[in-house]
C-alpha positions in Angstrom: -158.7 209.7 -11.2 -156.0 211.7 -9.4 -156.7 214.5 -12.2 -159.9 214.3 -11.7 -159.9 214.8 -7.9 -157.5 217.5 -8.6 -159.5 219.5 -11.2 -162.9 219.3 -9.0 -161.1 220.8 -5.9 -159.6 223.7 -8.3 -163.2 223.9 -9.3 -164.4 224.5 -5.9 -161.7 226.7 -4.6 -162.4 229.0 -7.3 -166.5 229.1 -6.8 -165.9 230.0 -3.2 -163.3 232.9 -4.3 -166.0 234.2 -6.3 -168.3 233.7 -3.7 -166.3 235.7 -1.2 -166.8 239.1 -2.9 -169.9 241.8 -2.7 -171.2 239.5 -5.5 -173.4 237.7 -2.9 -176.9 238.7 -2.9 -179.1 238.5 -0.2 -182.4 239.3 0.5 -185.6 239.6 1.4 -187.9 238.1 -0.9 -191.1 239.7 0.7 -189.4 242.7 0.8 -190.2 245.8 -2.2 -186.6 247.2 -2.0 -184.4 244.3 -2.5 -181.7 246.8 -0.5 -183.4 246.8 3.0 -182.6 244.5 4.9 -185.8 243.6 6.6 -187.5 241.0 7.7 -191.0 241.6 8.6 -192.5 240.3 12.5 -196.1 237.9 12.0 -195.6 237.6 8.9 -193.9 235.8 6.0 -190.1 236.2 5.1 -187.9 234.3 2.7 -183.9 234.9 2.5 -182.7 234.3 -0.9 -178.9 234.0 -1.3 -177.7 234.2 -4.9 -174.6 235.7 -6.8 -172.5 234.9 -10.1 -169.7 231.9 -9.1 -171.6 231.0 -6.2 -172.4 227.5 -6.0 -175.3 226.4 -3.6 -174.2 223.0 -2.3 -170.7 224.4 -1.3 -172.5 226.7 1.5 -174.3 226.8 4.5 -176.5 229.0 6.2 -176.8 229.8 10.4 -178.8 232.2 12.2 -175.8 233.7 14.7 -178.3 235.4 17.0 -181.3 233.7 19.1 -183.2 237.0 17.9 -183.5 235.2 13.9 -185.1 231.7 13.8 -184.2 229.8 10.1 -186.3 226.6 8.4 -184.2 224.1 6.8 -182.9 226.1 3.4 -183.7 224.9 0.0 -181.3 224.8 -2.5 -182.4 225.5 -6.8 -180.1 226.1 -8.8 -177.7 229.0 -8.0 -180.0 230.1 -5.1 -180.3 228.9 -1.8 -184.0 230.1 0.2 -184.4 230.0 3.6 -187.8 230.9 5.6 -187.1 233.5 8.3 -189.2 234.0 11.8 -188.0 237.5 13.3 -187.9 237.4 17.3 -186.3 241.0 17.8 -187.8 244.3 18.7 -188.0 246.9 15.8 -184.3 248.3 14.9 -182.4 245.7 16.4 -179.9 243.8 14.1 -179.9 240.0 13.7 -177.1 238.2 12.3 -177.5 235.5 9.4 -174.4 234.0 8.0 -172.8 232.4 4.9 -170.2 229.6 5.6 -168.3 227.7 3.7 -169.3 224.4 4.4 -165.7 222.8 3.7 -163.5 225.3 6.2 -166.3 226.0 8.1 -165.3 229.5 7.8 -167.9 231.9 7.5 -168.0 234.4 3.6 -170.4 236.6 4.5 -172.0 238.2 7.2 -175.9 240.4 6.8 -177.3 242.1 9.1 -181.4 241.9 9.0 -183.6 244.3 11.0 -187.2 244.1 12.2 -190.3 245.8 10.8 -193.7 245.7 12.1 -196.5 245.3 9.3 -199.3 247.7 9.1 -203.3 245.8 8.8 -203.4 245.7 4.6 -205.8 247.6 2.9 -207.7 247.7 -0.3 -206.8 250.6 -2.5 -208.0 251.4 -6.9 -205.2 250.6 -8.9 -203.2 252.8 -8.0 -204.6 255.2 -6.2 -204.6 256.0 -2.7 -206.4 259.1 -1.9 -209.7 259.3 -0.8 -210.8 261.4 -4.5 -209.4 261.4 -8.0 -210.6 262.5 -11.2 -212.5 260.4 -13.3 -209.9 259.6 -16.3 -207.6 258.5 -13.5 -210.2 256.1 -12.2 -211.0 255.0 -15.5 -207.6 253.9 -16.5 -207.4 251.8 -13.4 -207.5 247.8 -14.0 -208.2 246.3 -10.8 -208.4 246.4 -6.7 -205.2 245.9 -5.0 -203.7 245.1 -1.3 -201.6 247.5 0.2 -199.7 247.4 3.6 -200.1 251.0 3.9 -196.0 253.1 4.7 -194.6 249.9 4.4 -192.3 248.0 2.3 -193.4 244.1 2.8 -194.9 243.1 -0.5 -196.4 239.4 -0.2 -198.1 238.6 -2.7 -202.0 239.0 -1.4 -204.9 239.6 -4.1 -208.7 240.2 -3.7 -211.3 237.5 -4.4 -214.0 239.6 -4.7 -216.2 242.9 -3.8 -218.9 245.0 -3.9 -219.4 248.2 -5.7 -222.0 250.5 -4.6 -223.0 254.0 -6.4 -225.5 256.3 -5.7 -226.5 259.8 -7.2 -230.0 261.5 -8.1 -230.5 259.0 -10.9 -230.6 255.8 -8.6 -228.2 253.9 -7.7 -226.6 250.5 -8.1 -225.1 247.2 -6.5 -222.9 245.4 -8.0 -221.0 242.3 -6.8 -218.1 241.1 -8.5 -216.1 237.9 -8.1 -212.2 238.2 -8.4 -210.0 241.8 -8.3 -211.0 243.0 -12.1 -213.1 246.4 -12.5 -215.5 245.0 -14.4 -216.6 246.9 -17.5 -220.6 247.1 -15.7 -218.4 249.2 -12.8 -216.5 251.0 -14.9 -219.9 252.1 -17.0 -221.3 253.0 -14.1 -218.4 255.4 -12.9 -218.2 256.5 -16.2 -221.4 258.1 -16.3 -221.7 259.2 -12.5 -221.7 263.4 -12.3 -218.9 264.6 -10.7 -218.8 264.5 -7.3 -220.4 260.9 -6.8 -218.5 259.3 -4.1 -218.0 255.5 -5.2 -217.8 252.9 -2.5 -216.3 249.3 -2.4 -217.7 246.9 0.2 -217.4 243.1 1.1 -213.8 243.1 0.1 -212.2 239.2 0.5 -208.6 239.2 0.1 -206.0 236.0 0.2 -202.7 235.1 -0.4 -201.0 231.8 -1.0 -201.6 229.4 1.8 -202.9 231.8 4.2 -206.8 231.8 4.9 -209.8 234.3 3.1 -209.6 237.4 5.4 -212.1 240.8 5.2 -211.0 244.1 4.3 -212.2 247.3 5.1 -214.5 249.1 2.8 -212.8 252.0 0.3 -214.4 255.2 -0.8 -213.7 257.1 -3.9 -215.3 260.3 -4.6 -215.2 261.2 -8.5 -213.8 264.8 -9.4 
């Protein structure tokens, strides 16, 4: 038993050597660039803290600034996820820390920064502009959400829309449930002379336990 004890404390002292090196990762789930240390104001941030050696239950996590409000982490496997609530003006640091729950004494220390985020929008694929040729609209799959400039990336996705085209040949409506370009819109841009200008109305949007929310329409002129 003695052995035992002995073999589980070597164990854990090396786990937290391992721990105590740039090895840690942490960082912004929400967040594109896994580098920036943001965390985004009225909206939705979750710290992950992961790293090779590091094991979860051995470590603690504690907001040292008022300015960063933490949930109560959850622990899977190697990782340990924390929701974070923001309460600092844009630029100004706030502290989270990694302790080692035995010692008390703290690994790591990360500095997280505010970032306001922009209204979302709807955008083609991938294509922002306001015109595009028509090969390039063509090869697009779907309607995404953007947060225009910025980097928060939660996962939102459109429910449905409506396509409207026009030109000297008539014109069409076409509602469409879900985020797909359907192949009766893509037809229909196919064939448009150049120059049409494309239109997407009625855009619904959601995102995983947030509510249905409007978007505004997107124009797309065909070159």
């Amino acid at each position: 038993m003695k052995h035992l004890t002995l073999l589980i404390s070597f164990c854990f002292c090396c786990a937290l050597a391992a721990a105590q090196d740039n090895s840690i990762i942490v960082r912004n789930k929400w967040c594109a660039d896994k580098d920036s240390m943001l965390l985004f104001t009225t909206a939705n941030n979750l710290i992950e803290v992961y790293g090779p050696g590091l094991i979860s239950a051995y470590i603690k996590l504690k907001s040292l600034d008022n300015t960063l409000r933490i949930g109560t982490p959850e622990t899977k496997g190697d990782t340990i996820s924390v929701m974070a609530m923001p309460h600092a003006a844009a630029g100004k640091k706030m502290r989270l820390a990694i302790i080692n729950k035995k010692t008390s004494k703290i690994i790591k220390t990360v500095n997280f920064y505010c970032a306001n985020v922009p209204a979302p929008i709807a955008c083609i694929g991938s294509i922002q502009a306001n015109e595009a040729y028509r090969k390039d609209i063509l090869a697009q799959m779907s309607l995404k959400v953007v947060f225009p400039g910025s980097l928060y990336s939660f996962p939102y996705r459109i429910k449905g829309y409506t396509f409207n085209i026009h030109t000297d040949k008539g014109g069409a409506t076409i509602p469409v449930a879900g985020f797909f370009l359907t192949k009766e819109v893509l037809e229909q841009i196919k064939n448009a002379p150049a120059g049409t200008m494309v239109t997407f109305t009625d855009i619904k949007a959601t995102c995983p336990e947030c509510a249905t929310r409007s978007l505004g329409p997107v124009s797309l002129k065909i070159k």
